[in-house]
N, C-alpha and C positions, 0 to 999 in steps of 0.2 A: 185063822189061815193055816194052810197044813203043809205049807212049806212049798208047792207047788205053783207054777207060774198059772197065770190066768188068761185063755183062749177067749178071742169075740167068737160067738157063734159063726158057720159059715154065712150065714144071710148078710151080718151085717156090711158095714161101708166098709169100704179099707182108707179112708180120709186119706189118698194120693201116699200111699206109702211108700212108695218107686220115690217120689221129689224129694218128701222129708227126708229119707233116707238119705239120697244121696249128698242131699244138702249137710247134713252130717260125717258122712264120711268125705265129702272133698275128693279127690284125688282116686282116691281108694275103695267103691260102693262095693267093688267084691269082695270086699273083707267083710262088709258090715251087712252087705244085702245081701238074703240068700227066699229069693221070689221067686216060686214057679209058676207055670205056666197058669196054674188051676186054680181055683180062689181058696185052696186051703191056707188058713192061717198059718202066719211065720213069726219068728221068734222077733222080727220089727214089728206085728201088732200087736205084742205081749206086753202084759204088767206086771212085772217079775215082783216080789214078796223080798222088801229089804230089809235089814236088820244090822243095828251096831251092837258088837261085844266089846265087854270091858276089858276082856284080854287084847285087845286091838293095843293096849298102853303097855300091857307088855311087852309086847312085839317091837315095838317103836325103840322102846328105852333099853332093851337087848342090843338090838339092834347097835343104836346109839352107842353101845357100852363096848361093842367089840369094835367097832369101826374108832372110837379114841386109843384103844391100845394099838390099832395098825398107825393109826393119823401121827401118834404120838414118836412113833420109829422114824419117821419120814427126817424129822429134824435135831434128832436127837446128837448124830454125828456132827452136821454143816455147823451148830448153834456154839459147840463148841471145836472147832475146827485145829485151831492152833495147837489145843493138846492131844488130838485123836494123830495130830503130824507129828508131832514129836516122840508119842509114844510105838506107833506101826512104822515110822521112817518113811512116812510117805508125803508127797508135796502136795501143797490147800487144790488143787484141781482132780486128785484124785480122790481125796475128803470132798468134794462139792461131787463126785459121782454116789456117791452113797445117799445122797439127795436125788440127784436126775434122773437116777434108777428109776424110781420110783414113776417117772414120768416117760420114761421112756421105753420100762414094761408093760405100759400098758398100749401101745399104739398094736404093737405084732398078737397081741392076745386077746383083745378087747371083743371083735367079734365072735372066736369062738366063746369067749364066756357068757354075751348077751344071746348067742345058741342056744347054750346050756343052760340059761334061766328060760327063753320062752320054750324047751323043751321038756326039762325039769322042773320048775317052779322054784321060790322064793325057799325051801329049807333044802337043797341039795348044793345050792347057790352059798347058803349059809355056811353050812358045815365045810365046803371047801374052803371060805373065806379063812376060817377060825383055824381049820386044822393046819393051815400053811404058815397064817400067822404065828399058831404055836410053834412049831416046827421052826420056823426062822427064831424065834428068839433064843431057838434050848443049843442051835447052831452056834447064837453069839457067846451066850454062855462058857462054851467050848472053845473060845479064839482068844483070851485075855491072855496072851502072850505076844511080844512083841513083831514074833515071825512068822504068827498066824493071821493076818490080814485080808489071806486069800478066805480063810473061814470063814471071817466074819462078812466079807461079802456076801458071800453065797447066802449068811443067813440073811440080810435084808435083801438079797432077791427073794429068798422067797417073802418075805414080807412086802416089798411091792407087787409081786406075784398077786399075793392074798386080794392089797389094794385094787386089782381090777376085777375081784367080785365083790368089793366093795360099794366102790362110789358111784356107780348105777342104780343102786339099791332105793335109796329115799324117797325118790316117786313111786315108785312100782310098790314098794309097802303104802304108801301112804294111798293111794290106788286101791290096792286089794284089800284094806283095811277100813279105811275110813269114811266117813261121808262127804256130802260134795263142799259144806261148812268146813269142813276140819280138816281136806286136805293138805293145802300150804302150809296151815299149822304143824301137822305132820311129819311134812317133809322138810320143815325147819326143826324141826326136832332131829329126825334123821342127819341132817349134815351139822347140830351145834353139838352131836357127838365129835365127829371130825374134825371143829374148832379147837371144841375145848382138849382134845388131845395134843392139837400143833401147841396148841398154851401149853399144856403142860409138858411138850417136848422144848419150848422156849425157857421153860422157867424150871426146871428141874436137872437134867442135864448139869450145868455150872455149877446146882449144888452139893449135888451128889460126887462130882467129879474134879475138885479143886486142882488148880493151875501148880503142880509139884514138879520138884524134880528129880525125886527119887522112884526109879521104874518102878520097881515093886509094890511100895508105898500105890501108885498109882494104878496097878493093874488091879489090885484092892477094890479102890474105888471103882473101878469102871465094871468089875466082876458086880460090885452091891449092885449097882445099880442094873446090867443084863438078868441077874438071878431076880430081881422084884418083878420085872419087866414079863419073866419067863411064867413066874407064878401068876401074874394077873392071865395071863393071855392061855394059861394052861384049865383054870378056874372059866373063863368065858367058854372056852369051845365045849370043857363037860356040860356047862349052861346052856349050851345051844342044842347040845344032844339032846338031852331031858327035855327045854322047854319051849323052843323053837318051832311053830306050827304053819305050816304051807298056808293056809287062807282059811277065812271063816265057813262056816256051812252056807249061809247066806250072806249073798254078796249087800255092802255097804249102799251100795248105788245101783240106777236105771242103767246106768254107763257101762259100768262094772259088770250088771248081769248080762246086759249085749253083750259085752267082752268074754266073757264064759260060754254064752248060748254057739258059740264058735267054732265049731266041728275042728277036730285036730289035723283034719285030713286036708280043710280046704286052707289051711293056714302054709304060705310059703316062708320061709324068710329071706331069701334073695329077694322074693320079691315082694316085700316088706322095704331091706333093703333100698330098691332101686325110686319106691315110692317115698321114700323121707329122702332122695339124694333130690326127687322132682320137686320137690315142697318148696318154691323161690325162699317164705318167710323162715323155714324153719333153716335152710342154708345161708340165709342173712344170718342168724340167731347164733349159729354155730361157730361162724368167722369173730361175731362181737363176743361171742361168749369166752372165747380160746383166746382174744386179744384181750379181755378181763382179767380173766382166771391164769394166764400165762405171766400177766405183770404181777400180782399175789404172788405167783411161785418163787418169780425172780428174786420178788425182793424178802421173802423168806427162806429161800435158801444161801442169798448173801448176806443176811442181816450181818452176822456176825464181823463180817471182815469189813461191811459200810461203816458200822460201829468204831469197828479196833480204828482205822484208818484216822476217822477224824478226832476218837477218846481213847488213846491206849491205855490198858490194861481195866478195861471197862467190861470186860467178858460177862461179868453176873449181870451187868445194867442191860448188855446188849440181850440178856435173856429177857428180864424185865419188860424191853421195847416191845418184843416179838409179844410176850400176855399183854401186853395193852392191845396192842393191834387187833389180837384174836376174839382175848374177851369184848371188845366194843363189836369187834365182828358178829360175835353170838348174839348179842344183846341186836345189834340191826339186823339179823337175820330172822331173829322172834318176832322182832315189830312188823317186819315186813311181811312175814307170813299170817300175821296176825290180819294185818292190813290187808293183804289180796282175801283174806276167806272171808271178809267185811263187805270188800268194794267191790272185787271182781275187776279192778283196772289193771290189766296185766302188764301193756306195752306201757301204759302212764308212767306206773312204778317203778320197773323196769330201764324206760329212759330215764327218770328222776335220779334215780340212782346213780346210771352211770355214769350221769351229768356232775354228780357230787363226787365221785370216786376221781375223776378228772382234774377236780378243783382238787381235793384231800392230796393226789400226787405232784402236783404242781405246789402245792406249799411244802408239803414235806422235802421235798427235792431243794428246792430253794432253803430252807433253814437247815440243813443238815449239819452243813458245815460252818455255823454263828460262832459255836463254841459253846453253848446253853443245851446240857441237857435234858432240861427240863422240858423247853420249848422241845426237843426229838418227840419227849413223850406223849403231850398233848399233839404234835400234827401226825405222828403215827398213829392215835387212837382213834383221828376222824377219820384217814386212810380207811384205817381197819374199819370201821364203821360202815363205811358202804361200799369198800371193794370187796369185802369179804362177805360182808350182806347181801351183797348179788348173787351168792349161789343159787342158794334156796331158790332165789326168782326166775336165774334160766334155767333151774331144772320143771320147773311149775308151767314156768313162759312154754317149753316144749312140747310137754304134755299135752298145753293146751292147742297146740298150730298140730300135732301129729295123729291127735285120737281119731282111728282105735289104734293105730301101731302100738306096739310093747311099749310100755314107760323106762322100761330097760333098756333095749334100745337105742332111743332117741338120746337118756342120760348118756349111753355110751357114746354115741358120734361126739358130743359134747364136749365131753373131758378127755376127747383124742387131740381134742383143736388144738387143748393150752399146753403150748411149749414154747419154748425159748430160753436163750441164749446167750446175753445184751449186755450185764453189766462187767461181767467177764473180759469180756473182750476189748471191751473200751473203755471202762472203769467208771469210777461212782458216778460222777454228774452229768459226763453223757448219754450213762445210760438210762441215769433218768429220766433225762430230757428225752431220749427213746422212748419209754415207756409212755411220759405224757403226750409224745406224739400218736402213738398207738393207740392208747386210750380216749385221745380225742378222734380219733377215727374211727374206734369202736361206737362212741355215740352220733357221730355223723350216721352212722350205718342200721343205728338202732332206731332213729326214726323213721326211716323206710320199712322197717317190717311190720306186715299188714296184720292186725288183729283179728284173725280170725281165730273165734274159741269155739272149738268142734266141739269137745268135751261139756263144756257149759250149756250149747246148742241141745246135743243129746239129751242131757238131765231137763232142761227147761220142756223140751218136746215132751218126754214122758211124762212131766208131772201137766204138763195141760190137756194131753190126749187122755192121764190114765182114769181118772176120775167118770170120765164120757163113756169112755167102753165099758167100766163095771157099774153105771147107771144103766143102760142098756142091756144089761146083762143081769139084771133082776140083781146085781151086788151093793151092798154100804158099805165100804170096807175105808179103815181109816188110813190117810195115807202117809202119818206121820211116822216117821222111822223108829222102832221099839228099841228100847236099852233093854240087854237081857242081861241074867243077871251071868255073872265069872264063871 
């Protein structure tokens, strides 16, 4: 094959290409159909030439790699809260901003940066990620003094800043990258960088930074640890200069090369936009997803002070709790991704989850306050297990209600939902009891969203039509996806 898509002759059938189409695009035919009037063939009766590269594992674990040194900022301040108060003079609600930030930079910024990916692509995307997150740490670096507090803000804005060309990302590589098997996989991979960075902003933090009370002694400490932080994040972004590549020459998928075949011209994004606001399932998706992913944040960015309250002077354990949480999270986040590129049951898995995530907060809420640490650890780790393993799945679940919209996109509407407010306000047990009301609303909600997997439709359509048109076409061509070599 020489790289070029494959034309039916004009004689042949066009096997109702207008139905299938739009059957695939849903909502949307004018993005995906472009049918004139004339029986010249269109990029819907083509069999595009797919190919996976091994650099696709690069790309991924880059990825992965810069998104943990952002992920890892998020909670590095809230985890340990008590000393970041004691040493900048400031009160635990202005420490618990240096967590919100993070979630509350991304609602006002989120569409121009999903712009900036379907108009630039996957490595202009990157490099803005990297260079801001370097740039916020070399900020913090510069505020280990007690009366620079205003610095060190400014440096984790821009590291939430970074966070919203982030966390859109994992489908949209896993998308441009991958094949239709190994997408979920993927995109678990993509967001169990951003795990394992909260873990490591859980469990590093307390020990880098012990509970002192001589200033200086302590500004020591909190310098080691900004300068490691500075140097990881300095070393990624020269990595993503160098290694960093917009998409393969040949696209992974039938899907995929639709999604290329696209003319730049006929592509809007308003009205892109206004079509995933029409999408009933995908606005079910987004409400349960933001009621998921919103209780996570809650109770990661208060672990600390849920902790101290009921086990004073527990600070390293309460770092402890958070890597249990997360590592079980990563670990359900593989599995599940593992599992939908198996089974293809999106909404099963999806509702399964959230069904469990509901139980996991409902026990943890209930034994917090026993007085047995131990018992915290084990019902945090099932928590973490499937509230946190639900990522991966509603960024995948979207994909699949949205295709062809941007994978960008759609992740973006997503992780605008999840915010809130809750334990703050009302304090540890009501607010959990909040959350598990929430959560149980979230899964009432999730078995209403209709399964429809456009994306899946699409791939299954070409691989039954493509075989037909290159028999007719005097072609044998094999249609198994080639590994080329690095």
């Amino acid at each position: 094959m020489n790289g070029e898509p494959e034309e039916k002759k004009p004689g042949e059938e066009r096997h109702d290409s207008d139905k299938d189409a739009k059957l695939e695009s849903g909502e949307s035919p004018e993005i995906l159909v472009r049918l004139s009037a004339s029986n010249e063939p269109t990029s819907a009766d083509r069999v595009w030439e797919t190919r996976l590269y091994k650099r696709r594992w690069v790309m991924v674990f880059l990825f992965s790699s810069y998104s943990l040194c952002n992920s890892y900022q998020w909670i590095q301040y809230g985890i340990i809260s008590n000393i970041f108060m004691k040493f900048y003079q400031v009160d635990a609600f202005t420490i618990d901003w240096m967590s919100m930030i993070y979630m509350l930079t991304y609602i006002p910024f989120i569409f121009p940066v999903t712009w900036l990916l379907d108009k630039k692509g996957l490595r202009v995307v990157a490099l803005a990620a990297t260079a801001l997150n370097c740039a916020g740490t070399w900020f913090k670096v510069g505020s280990v003094q007690p009366h620079l507090f205003a610095v060190t803000f400014v440096g984790q804005f821009c590291c939430s800043l970074a966070q919203v060309f982030i966390l859109g990302m994992p489908s949209r590589i896993a998308s441009v990258w991958f094949g239709s098997d190994e997408v979920s996989t993927a995109c678990s991979i993509g967001v169990f960088g951003n795990q394992l960075g909260i873990a490591i902003g859980f469990l590093v933090p307390p020990i880098l930074v012990p509970n002192v009370d001589n200033v200086d002694e302590l500004a020591h400490h909190i310098s080691i640890m900004f300068y490691i932080t500075a140097g990881v994040a300095t070393f990624l972004f020269i990595l993503v200069v160098v290694v960093f590549q917009e998409q393969p020459k040949l696209p992974p998928t039938q899907a995929q090369a639709t999604a290329r075949s696209i003319p730049p011209e006929q592509y809007s994004y308003s009205a892109s936009i206004r079509r995933l606001l029409r999408n009933k399932p995908f606005i079910l998706l987004i409400i349960t997803y933001g009621l998921n992913v919103g209780c996570f944040y809650a109770v990661g960015t208060l672990l600390n002070r849920m902790i101290i309250e009921h086990y004073p002077g527990e600070e390293v354990n309460a770092g402890r709790i958070g890597l249990t949480i997360v590592i079980a999270g990563m670990v359900g986040s593989l599995i599940c991704g593992l599992w939908l590129d198996r089974t293809k049951t999106y909404k099963q898995t999806t509702l399964a989850v959230y069904l469990m995530s509901l139980v996991g907060m409902m026990v943890y809420a209930a034994t917090l306050s026993l007085g047995h640490l131990w018992v915290v650890f084990v019902t945090a780790g099932v928590l973490g297990f499937f509230m946190t393993g639900y990522l991966p799945l509603g960024f995948e679940f979207a994909v699949e209600l949205t295709y062809p919209e941007s994978e960008g996109t759609s992740s973006g509407l997503l992780n605008c939902s999840a915010q809130g407010k809750i334990i703050d306000t009302f304090g540890t047990l009501p607010g959990n009891i909040f959350l598990c009301v929430f959560l149980l609303l979230g899964t009432v909600m999730t078995g209403f969203i209709k399964s429809d997997l456009r994306r899946q439709k699409a791939n299954q359509l070409a691989k039954a039509e493509g075989p037909c048109d290159r028999l007719r076409g005097g072609m044998s061509t094999n249609l198994v996806l080639q590994e080329e070599k690095f």
